[in-house]
Each structure stands twice: as C-alpha cells, then as structure tokens.
N, C-alpha and C positions, 0 to 999 in steps of 0.2 A: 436750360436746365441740363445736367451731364445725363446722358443717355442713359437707361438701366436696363438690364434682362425684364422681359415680359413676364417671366415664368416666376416663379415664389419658389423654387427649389434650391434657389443661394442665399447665401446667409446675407442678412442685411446687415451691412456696415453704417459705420458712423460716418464715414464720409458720403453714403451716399445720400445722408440727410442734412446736407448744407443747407441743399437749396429752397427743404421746404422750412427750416431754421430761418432765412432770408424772409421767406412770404411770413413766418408766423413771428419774426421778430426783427424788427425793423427798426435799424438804428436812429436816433435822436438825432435830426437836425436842430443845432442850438443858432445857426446864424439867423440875426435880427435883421440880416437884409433880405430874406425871404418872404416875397406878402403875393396874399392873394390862394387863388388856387393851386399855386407851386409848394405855398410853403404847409397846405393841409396834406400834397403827396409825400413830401419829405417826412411830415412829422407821420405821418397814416398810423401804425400802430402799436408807437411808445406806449406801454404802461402807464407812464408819468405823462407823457401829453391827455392820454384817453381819464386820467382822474383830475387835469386842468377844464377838461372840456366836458366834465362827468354831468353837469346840471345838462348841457347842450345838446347831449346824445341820448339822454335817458332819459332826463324830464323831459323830454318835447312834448310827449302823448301828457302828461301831469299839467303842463303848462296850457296846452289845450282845453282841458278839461275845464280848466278855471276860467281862461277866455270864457269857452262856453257856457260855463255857470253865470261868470257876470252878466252877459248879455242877456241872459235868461229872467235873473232877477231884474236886469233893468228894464225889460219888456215888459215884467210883469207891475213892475210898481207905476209906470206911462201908465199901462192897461186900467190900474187901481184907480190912478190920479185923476182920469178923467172918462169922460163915457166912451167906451169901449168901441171903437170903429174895425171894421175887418181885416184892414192894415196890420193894425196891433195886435188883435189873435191870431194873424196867421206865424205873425213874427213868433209868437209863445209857440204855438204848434211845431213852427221848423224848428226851435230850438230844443225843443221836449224831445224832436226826432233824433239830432243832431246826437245828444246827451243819450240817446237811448231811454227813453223815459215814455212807452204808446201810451200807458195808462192817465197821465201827465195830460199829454197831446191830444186825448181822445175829453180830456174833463173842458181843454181847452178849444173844442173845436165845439162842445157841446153849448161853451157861452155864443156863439153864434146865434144860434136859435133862440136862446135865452133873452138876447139884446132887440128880438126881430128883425134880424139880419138873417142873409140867404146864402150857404158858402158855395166861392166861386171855386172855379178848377183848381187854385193854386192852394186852397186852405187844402180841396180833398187829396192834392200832390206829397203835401205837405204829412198829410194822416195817413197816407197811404205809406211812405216814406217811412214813420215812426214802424207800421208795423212791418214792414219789410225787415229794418232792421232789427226787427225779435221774432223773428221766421214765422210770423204767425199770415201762413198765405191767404187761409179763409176768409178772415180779416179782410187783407187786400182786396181779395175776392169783391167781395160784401162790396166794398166800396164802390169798386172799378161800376159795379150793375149800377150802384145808385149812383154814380156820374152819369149814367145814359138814359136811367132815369128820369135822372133832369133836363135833359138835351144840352147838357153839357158834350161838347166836342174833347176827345181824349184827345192830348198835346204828344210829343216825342217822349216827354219827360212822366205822364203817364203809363205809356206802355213800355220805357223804360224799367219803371219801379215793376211792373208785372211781368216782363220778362225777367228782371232779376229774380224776385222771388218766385217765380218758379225753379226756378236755377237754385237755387238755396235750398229747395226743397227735393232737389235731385229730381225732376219730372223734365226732363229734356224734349221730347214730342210735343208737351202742352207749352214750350218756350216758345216754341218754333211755330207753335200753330196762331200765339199770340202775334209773332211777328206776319205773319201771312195775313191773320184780321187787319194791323197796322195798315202793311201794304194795300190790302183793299179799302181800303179808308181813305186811302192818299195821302197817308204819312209817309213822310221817308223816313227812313232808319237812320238811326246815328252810328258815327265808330263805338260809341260806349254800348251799344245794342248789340252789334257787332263780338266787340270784345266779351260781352255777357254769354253771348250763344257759345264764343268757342271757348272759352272755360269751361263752361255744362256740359262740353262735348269732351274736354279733358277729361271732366270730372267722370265721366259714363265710360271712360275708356274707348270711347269711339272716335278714336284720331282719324281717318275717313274719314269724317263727316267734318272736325274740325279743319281740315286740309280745304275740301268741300266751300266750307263757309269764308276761308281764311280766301281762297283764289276767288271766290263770289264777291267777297267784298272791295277786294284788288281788282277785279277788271270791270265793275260794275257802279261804286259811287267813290271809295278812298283808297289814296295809298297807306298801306298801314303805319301805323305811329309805333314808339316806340313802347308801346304797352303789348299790339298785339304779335310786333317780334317775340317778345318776349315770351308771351301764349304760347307760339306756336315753337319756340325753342324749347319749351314746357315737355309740348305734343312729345317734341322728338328725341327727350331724356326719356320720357315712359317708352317709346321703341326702341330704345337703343339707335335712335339715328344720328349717330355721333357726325358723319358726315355734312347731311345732311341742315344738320344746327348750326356746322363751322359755316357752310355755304350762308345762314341766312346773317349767321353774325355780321359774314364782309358784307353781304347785299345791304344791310343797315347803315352799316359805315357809308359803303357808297353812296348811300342817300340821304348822306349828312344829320343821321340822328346818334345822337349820342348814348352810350349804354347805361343802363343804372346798375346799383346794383344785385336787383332783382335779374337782370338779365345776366350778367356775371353767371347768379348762383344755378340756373337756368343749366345754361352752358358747360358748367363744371359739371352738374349731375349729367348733364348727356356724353360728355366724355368719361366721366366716373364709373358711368354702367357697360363701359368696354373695355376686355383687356388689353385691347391693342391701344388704345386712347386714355390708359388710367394714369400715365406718369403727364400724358396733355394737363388733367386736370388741376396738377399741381402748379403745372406754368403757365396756367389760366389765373390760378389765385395770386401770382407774381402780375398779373399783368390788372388785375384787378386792385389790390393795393396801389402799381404805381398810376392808376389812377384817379387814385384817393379817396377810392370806396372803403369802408371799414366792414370787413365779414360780421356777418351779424351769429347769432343763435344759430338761425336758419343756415345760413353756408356751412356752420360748424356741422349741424348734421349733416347734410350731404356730402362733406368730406369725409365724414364716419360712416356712410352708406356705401360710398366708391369702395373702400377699404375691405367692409365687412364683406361685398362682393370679390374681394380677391384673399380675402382670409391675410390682411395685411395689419398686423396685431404693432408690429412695431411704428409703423406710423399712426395706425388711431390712437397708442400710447402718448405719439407726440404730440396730436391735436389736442389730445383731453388734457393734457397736462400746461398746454399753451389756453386753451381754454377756463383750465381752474383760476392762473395767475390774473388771467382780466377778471375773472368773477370776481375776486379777491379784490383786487384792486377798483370795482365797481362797490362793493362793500365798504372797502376804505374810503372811498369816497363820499358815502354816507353819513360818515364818521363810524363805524362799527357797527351799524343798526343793522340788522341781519335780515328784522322784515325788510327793511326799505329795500336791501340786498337781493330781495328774493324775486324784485322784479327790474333787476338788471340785464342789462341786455347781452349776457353770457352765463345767463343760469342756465341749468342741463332742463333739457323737457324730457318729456316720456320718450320723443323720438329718439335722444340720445341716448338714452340707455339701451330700448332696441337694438341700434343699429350697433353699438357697444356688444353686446350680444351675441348679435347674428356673427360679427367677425368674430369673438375668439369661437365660436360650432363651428364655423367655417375650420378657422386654423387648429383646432381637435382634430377634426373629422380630416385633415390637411395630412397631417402626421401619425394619422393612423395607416394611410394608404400605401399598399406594401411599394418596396423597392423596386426599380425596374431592371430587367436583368442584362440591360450593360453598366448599370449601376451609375448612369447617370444623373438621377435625381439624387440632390441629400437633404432634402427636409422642407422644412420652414427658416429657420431659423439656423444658427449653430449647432448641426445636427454631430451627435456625440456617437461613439463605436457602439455603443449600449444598447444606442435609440433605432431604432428601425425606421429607413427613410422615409421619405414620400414624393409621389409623384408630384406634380402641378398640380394644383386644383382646376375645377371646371372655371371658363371664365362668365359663365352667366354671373351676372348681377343679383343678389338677394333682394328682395323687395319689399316682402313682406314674411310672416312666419311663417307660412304657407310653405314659402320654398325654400327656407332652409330645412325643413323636412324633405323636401321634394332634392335637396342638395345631395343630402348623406342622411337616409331613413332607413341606409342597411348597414350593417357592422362588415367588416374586410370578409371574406371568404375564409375559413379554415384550411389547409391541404389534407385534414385529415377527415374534414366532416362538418355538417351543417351544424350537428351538437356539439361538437368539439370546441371547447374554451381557448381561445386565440392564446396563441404563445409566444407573439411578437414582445419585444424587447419594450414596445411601448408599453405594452399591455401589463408587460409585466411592472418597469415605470409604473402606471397609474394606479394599480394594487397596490404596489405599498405605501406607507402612511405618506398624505398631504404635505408638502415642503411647507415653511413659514410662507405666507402670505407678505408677495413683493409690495402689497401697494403700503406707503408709508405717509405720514402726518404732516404738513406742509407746519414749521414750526409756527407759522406768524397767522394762520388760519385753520378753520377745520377742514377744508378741501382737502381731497385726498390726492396724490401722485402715482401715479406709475410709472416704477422704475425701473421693473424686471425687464429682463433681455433675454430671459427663457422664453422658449416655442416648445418646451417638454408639456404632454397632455396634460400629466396631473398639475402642473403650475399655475398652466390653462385655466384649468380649473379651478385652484386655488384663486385665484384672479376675481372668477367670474363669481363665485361668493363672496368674496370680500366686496366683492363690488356691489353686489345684494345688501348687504348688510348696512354699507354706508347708504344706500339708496333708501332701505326700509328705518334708517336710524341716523342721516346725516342734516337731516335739518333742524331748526327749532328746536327747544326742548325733546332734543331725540326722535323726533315726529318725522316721516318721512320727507326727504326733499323733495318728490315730486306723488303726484296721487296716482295711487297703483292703480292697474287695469288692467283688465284681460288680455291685453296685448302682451304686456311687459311678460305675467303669469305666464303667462302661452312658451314664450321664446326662453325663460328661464327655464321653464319646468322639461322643453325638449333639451334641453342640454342637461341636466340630468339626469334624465329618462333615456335618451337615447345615445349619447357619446360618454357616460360615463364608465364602470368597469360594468359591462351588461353582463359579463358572464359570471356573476356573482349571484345566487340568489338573496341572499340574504340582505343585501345592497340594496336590492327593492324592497323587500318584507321592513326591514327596518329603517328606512329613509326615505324612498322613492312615494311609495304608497300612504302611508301619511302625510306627507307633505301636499300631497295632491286631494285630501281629503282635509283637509285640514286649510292650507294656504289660501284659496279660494274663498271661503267662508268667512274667515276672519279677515278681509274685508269687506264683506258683503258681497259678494259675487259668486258667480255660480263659473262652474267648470265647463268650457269651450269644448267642444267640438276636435278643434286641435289639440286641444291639453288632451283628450280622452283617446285621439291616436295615437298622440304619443306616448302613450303608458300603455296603449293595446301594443304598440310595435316593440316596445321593450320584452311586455310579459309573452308575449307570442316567439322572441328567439329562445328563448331558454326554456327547455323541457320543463326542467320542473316546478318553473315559476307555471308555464304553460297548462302541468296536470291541477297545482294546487289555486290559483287563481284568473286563469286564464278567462275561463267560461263566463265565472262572475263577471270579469269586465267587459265580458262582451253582451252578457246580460244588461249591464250601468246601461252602456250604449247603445241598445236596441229601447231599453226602457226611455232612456231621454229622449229617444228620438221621436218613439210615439206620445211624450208630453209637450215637446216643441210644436209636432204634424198638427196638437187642433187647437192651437193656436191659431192656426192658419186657416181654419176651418172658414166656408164662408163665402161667398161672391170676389172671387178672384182671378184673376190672369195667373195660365200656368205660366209664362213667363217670368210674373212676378214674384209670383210664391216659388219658384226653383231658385232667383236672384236671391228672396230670403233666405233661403236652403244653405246657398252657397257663401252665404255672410255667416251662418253661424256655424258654418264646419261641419257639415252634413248634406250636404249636395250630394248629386249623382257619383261626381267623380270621387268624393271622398268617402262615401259607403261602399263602395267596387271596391277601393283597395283595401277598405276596413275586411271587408268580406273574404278577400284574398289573402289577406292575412290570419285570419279566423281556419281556413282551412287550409295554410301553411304548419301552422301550430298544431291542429288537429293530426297531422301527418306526423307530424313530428314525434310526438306522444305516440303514434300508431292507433289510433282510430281513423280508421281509414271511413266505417260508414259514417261516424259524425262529420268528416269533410264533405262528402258526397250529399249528404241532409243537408249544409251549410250552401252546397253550391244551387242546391234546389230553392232553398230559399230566396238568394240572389235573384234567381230569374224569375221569382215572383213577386219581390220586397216593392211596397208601395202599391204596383201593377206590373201586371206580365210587360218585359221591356223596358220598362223603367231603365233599369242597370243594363251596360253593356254585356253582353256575351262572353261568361269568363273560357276564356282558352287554354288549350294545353300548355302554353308557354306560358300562361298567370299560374298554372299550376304542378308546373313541373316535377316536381316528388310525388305529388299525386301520380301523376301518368305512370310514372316508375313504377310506384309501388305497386298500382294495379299490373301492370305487366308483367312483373314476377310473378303475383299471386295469380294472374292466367296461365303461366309457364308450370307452375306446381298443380294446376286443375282446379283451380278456383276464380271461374269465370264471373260469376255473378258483379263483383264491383266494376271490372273492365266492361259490362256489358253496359252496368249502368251509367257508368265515365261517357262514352259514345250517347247515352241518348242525353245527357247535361251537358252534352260541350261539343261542337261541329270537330268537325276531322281538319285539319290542317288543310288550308284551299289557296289557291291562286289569286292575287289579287282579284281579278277580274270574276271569279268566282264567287268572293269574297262578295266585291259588291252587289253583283247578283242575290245573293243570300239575302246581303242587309235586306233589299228592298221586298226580298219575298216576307221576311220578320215581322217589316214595317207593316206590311199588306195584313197579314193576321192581326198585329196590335190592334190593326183599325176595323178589324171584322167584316173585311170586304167579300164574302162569298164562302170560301171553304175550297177545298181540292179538284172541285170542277168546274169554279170560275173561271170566266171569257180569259181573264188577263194574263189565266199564266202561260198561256199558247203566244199570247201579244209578247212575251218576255221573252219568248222562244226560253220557257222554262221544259217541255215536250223532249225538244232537240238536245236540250243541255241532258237532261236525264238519259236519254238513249247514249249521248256520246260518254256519259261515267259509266254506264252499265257495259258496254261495250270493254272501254277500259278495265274494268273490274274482271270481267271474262279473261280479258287475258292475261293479269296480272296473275290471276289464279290458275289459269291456267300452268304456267310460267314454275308457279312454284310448287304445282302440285309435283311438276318433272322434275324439279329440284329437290324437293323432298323425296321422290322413290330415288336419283339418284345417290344420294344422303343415305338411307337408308340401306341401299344395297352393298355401299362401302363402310357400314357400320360405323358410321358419325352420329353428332349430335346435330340434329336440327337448328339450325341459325333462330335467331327470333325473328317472330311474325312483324310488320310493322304497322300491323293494322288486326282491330278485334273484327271488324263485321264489313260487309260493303255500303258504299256511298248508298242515298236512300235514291 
C-alpha cells in the first residue's frame, strides 16, 4: 500500500485511496480457466459475482434452518409412527435445541417419563443445550443437580454446556469454578472449554486472565487451533496490542493453521485501534480479500471503528458507500424484496451507525482545534483560509461513547475568557446557516451516498443529521432501518450537545433540550447517564444557559440517580452494584466529573458558595469517600476566585476551599493521605489510633510543621521588606498551614 502521513492534518487526496478502492473493489475475473479456490480469490468481491453467488452467501443460515426443520419433522413422525424409544426423543430434543426451540425440547424430553423410560446423560445434554441456547442458565442449573441426582456421571460435553452458559450470562468466577469441579472429577477439558473460558474473560475485559488460560492451555493439554488464535487476537484489538497480534498471526501461520475470516477481522481491528498501525489495517483487508475471504457486516464495522478512531471521515465515506452498493446489490438479488434485503449480509447494524458517529465528533471536534504556531498543522481535510486549522487528533481509539466524551468534552479555549464566545473562523463557519446536505439518493435504490469532500464543521454536521434521518426513516415503509437504542441516542445527542455552536444559547433552549426530552421517550427509552452529561456539559459552559437552566439539570440527575440507587437496593456485592453503576452512566468516575462540572458553572455565574455547597456534597454523595478528593486542579477558577476575594479581605470562602480540598502535596504525600482517608472510611479508631505512628504519620506532621515555620517565617521578612519599600505585597500561596 503507498505509504501515508500518520497525522490527519493533510488533506486527503484521491489518490491516496487507490489502494483501499483495490480492497473494496475488486476487478472481475471473467477467465473460464480459473477453478477451484483461485478462481473464488480472483472473483472475491464483484458485485455481479457476489448477486451470482447471492442464495450461497446469504441463504446458508436460511438453508440451515430448513435442513433442521426437516430432520425435526422427520423425528418427530418415526417418533409418532411407532412406540417411542429414547433414541428417538433424544433425536427431537437435539433438534428443538438445534432450532432454538427449549420449550419444544423440554415437552419433548417430558415424553420420556411419559413412555416409562429413564433419560440418559445424552437426552439431559441434549436439554441442557436447548436451554443454553435461550440463556436461561437456572434451567441448566436445575438440570446439571438432577443429573447427579441420578448418579449420572457429568461427560466433557456436560460441563461444557455449563461452562458455556455461565459465560452467556457474564458470570466468569462461576465458569472457572465449574471448570475446577470438572477437574476434580477427572474430567479433562477440551479446547471448546478452553475457547469458552477465554471468551468470558474477553468479554469481562480481563485480558490477564485470558493470556493466563490462553498459556495454561498451550503448555498444559493443546496447542491452540485456529479459533483460539483468533480469541486471543480478540484479547489484543481490546489493548491495542497491535504488535503483539501481528506476532501471533505469523505464530499461526507457522503452525500451519490457516486464518479465517474471523481472524482477518480480529487483526484489522487491533491494528485499526493504533495510529501508527491504522494504514496496516487497510493492507490487512487487501491481504484478506486475496484470500478469498469476503468482509462481512462485521469487518465493515471495524473498518468504520479504526477510522472513527482517527477522525477519518473521508475513508468511512468510502466504506459506507462500498458498503450500500453490495446492500443494494444483495436486494437485487432478492429480486427487489426489501424484507428479504434486510437480512443481507451488508445491511448497516446499530454498530454502524455508531461508529459512523463517533468519526464525524471525532473530525468536528478535529477542526475545531486551534492552529499550531509554526502553522504546521492545516485541518482535516481541505482546509480553506476562512477555516481555522487543526492540530492532529489524539490517536487513541474510540470505543465506546463513553470516550468520545472523554475525546473532546471541552470546547477550544477562548484567549479572551472562559465566557467568551469562540471567534475562530470555524466557529464562525458553523453559526451560519447549514450548507445543503452532501449525502445524495443512489438512483437505482434508496441507499444513501456520501459524497461530500468537506471536513468544514457545520457540513460535519449537516452529514451527521441527514444521516439520522435516513436511519430513523430509511427502511420499510419509512420505518427505521435499524432499531434505535440508547446507544445510538447517546453518541448522537453528544454531538449535538457538545460539538455543535455551544456558544449559543438559544441553540440549546430551542433544539438541544427538546430533543433530549423528547427523542428518548418516543421510542420507549429512557435518557442514559451519558446523554444527561452531555447536556450537563453543554449547559454548564455557557453562562447563561448555566443561570437559567443549569441547576435543573442537575437537579434531573441527582433525581435519577437516587431512582436508579434502589433499584439496587438489596443483598449485593459492592462490586457488583458499582459494575451496574458504571453500565448505566453514573459510576464513581462519572459523578466526580458530573460534580466538577456543577461547580465549574457555578463559578462561572459567580456563586462562589453554591460551588463550595456542591463540593461538600461530593465528599459525601452516596458515603463519605465514595468520590475521589476534588482538588484545586478539578477546580481551578474556584481556587482563583477565592483568592482574590482573600486579597480584598474576604476570607471566609478561601478558608472554607482548604477545609473541602487538601493543599497540593507530593506524590509521596499524596499517597500517604490516600491511606489515612481510607483508614477514617473504615472507622478504624480516631486521631489517637496505634496505626498512625505505625505510618510514621507523628514524623510526617513535625516535618510540615517545621516546614511551615519557616516558610512563614521567610515571608513574614518579605513582607516588612515590601513594606518598608512601599510595594505591594505579592500574593500569598497558601490560605492556612498544613494540618
């Protein structure tokens, strides 16, 4: 692939998308002397080959189905025909599994008894199986006791089904502890046990432990196959261990297993989540085509993941529009039938649209970011004299909506003020009216195109509504193409909210705040967690969105929070119930900065005591400790402002600043602190407990107070000589001494 700049500050050119033109459209081998697996790489991904091949690619799972149906009926009329043996129901049972049918499966394991017949381990495999696959683990449960029940001996294929479904049900500890019962048993494990555990351990984000089981199972019963490569190349797209993944790719190779292309899509997303590795990804999808894998849905997102991570608008452009023509042409294949179209194997999911999403916040938030002052950055895109450059973006990877907040949750800096309405050339771009919307009508389908070559914000934007619009009105009879969810709400409503003209009020009152009161509901859903900071991080930059609705919403979100909290109410692990916390957008770490933002705003407006009341609350919100220790760096215009008002003789708020927030300390200090915090959380004694001598907390105290003495000292000599030369006194940088 021809080499590219790392950086997204040059304009992308048409030539530097040959190459991914090449992966995503791949000329037509028409020679007849091609056969075999040569001539599926040649053809890989025509159009017109993939609508020759349309029943063989798409119907397989359709084609399946009906297998399974026949067999099903045929078991069952053998079963009818003659008196019923246990052969013959268990044959019903697997297939009712098979088909996803437990209720089916469970009427059918019930003629067992019915016949006075006794079921053996393979019918209860077989039930156990059905309800695995409808995640109903109790079930399984149930059964697994009454196989031991009976003095039935649990098989591989047993405690396979129960270590899966634990796994389905996200309970990773009780997987692991089934595998240990196993082992005591004198089962051995299989690879598929194997593969199960380090999925659950994917799925838990505790790559550790997958690494852990993945080398456990390598030096101890198999070498891995090519499923759990593939897992563990999984592992190393969620760390970003682009390295890492290339290494196990070749280890596969060398061990003569061949890649599918699940491992392809694997591989691409762990080089896609680097920026040093993001152009690898695209001549990954070159090597995966030629050989003769066809990207599926799946790869398409991850391609549009990689991008959204780098604020790469003009390539997800390409995808999505390489994307609609196979939809289209999976449609036509149909003959026109738009339902049958709609489970074609390049229809957009919900994750497409995200990750659609997350890139243009990205490339907004891209070209907001001021100029560098050797003026070597120029934009995103085509950056015009008008437009106000930007720097590179961050190369972390977006993931979730989470961190595209955590990307750009702040508007550029003013030079004149925190209040001050940006006056960048961008800014002023996206205040005036909406340019026409680039994305245009594909004639021969409703798929939409994009074909804008603007990186201008308001364009941006224009984009990313039209793009809404077809989402919420491009399927069926106008009906959504895909089903809206909080997720999607979330990542739209932050772009909105937080990259559009924020210095406007009236942009909020009349758009913003509706929409978010509204949008929600009329699908049946309730407003996230996310969605409600990102409309607090809106209305908290701007004054007087800040005076006239500010408080309310931070009233919404203290109210929510305490009707989520007893929900939870009840016999549970605080680990568990913080895990819930942190799925629905209201965790620790997401009320800290709710909270810091509450008393950013308050500053802002100049109520300085409702900051100081805000911060008090923090350190008691839930339980004392709970929330991290807000510091003078979370609140820096705080700090300010109190220290003028101690310069004019108005001590009082500086006084009480120092007793809600430690004094700026030492790392080592620091730590010290934490653990004295922790020690109160836990009520271990009081100020003349054994332990704080044990912490040499005694020695620490003499060695500040000592400090203190002569720091004050120091400046009391400073200040008579100040004063004897009729100066002004410097400011203090400190209201009181260390305690």
């Amino acid at each position: 692939m021809q080499e590219m700049g790392k950086d997204l500050d040059i304009a992308v050119e048409d030539a530097d998308m040959e190459d991914l033109y090449a992966a995503l459209n791949a000329p037509v081998q028409t020679s007849s002397s091609l056969t075999g697996p040569g001539a599926a790489a040649a053809l890989k991904l025509d159009p017109d080959y993939l609508s020759r091949l349309y029943l063989k690619f798409t119907n397989s799972g359709e084609e399946k189905m009906t297998a399974l149906q026949t067999t099903r009926e045929k078991a069952v009329r053998q079963a009818a025909s003659q008196l019923p043996n246990l052969v013959d129901i268990s044959r019903v049972i697997q297939v009712n599994a098979l088909t996803q049918r437990p209720q089916e499966a469970q009427q059918a394991f019930d003629m067992i008894s019915l016949n006075n017949l006794e079921p053996d381990l393979i019918a209860y495999n077989h039930l156990m199986d059905a309800y695995c696959r409808a995640n109903d683990l109790e079930a399984v449960q149930r059964l697994f006791g009454e196989v031991l029940e009976k003095n039935l001996k649990p098989d591989i294929i047993t405690y396979g089904i129960l270590v899966h479904a634990h796994i389905r049900k996200r309970e990773l500890n009780a997987a692991f502890k089934v595998y240990e019962d196993m082992k005591k048993s004198g089962v051995q494990p299989s690879q598929h046990i194997f593969s199960s555990l380090m999925k659950g351990c994917i799925q838990a984000n505790d790559i550790k432990r997958a690494w852990a089981t993945f080398d456990h199972m390598r030096s101890e019963f198999y070498q891995p196959d090519a499923i759990s490569y593939s897992l563990m190349i999984a592992a190393c797209a969620k760390g970003k261990e682009a390295e890492r993944a290339l290494d196990l790719f070749q280890e596969m190779a060398q061990n003569g297993l061949s890649p599918t292309e699940v491992t392809f899509t694997a591989l691409i997303k762990a080089c896609g989540s680097r920026s040093d590795y993001y152009l690898e990804a695209f001549q990954l999808l070159e090597q995966m085509v030629a050989e003769g894998f066809l990207p599926n849905t799946h790869t398409y997102n991850v391609l549009f993941q990689a991008a959204a991570g780098q604020g790469d608008v003009a390539r997800a452009r390409m995808i999505w529009n390489d994307m609609m023509d196979r939809y289209d042409a999976a449609v036509a294949a149909a003959n026109g039938n738009e339902a049958a179209g709609r489970t074609a194997a390049y229809r957009p999911t919900e994750w497409t649209f995200i990750h659609l999403f997350q890139c243009y916040a990205r490339a907004i938030n891209v070209a907001r970011r001021p100029q560098k002052a050797n003026g070597t950055a120029k934009g995103v895109a085509n950056a015009s004299d008008d437009l106000e450059t930007a720097a590179p973006p961050n190369s972390a990877n977006i993931e979730s909506v989470g961190d595209v907040e955590q990307a750009a949750s702040e508007p550029p800096p003013s030079p004149s003020g925190a209040d001050t309405p940006p006056t960048s050339a961008a800014a002023t771009e996206e205040s005036a009216p909406l340019a026409p919307s680039a994305l245009v009508e594909s004639s021969s389908s409703s798929s939409l195109r994009l074909t804008s070559t603007s990186s201008l914000p308001r364009d941006l934007l224009a984009e990313t509504r039209t793009l809404w619009t077809y989402l919420t009105t491009g399927g069926p009879d106008s009906q959504t193409l895909v089903p809206i969810t909080t997720r999607l709400l979330d990542v739209y409503f932050d772009i909105l909210s937080t990259r559009t003209a924020y210095s406007r009020a009236n942009h909020y009152q009349d758009a913003i705040l509706p929409f978010h009161s509204t949008a929600y509901t009329s699908h049946g859903l309730q407003p996230t967690g996310q969605s409600r900071s990102s409309l607090l991080t809106g209305v908290t930059r701007d004054r007087n969105l800040m005076r006239s609705e500010g408080l309310n919403v931070w009233k919404d979100i203290l109210a929510w929070d305490a009707e989520r909290e007893k929900a939870l109410e009840g016999p549970m692990k605080q680990t568990d119930r913080e895990r819930s916390r942190e799925l629905e957008g209201r965790g620790a770490s997401h009320m800290f900065r709710n909270f810091v933002r509450v008393v950013n705003g308050l500053v802002r407006i100049g109520d300085v005591d409702g900051a100081l009341s805000t911060i008090h609350q923090a350190s008691v919100f839930r339980h004392p400790g709970y929330l991290p220790q807000v510091q003078f760096k979370d609140v820096y215009s705080l700090v300010e402002k109190a220290r003028s008002m101690a310069e004019d003789g108005r001590l009082g708020p500086a006084k009480r600043l120092l007793e809600l927030c430690p004094t700026p300390r030492s790392a080592e200090g620091a730590a010290v602190d934490e653990v004295r915090r922790r020690l109160k959380v836990a009520s271990v004694g009081g100020d003349n407990w054994w332990g704080w001598k044990a912490l040499g907390m005694d020695e620490q105290k003499k060695i500040r107070q000592e400090a203190y003495k002569r720091n004050r000292r120091k400046t009391q000599q400073t200040a008579k000589v100040v004063r004897k030369e009729g100066m002004k006194v410097p400011r203090s940088t400190g209201f009181a001494p260390p305690e």
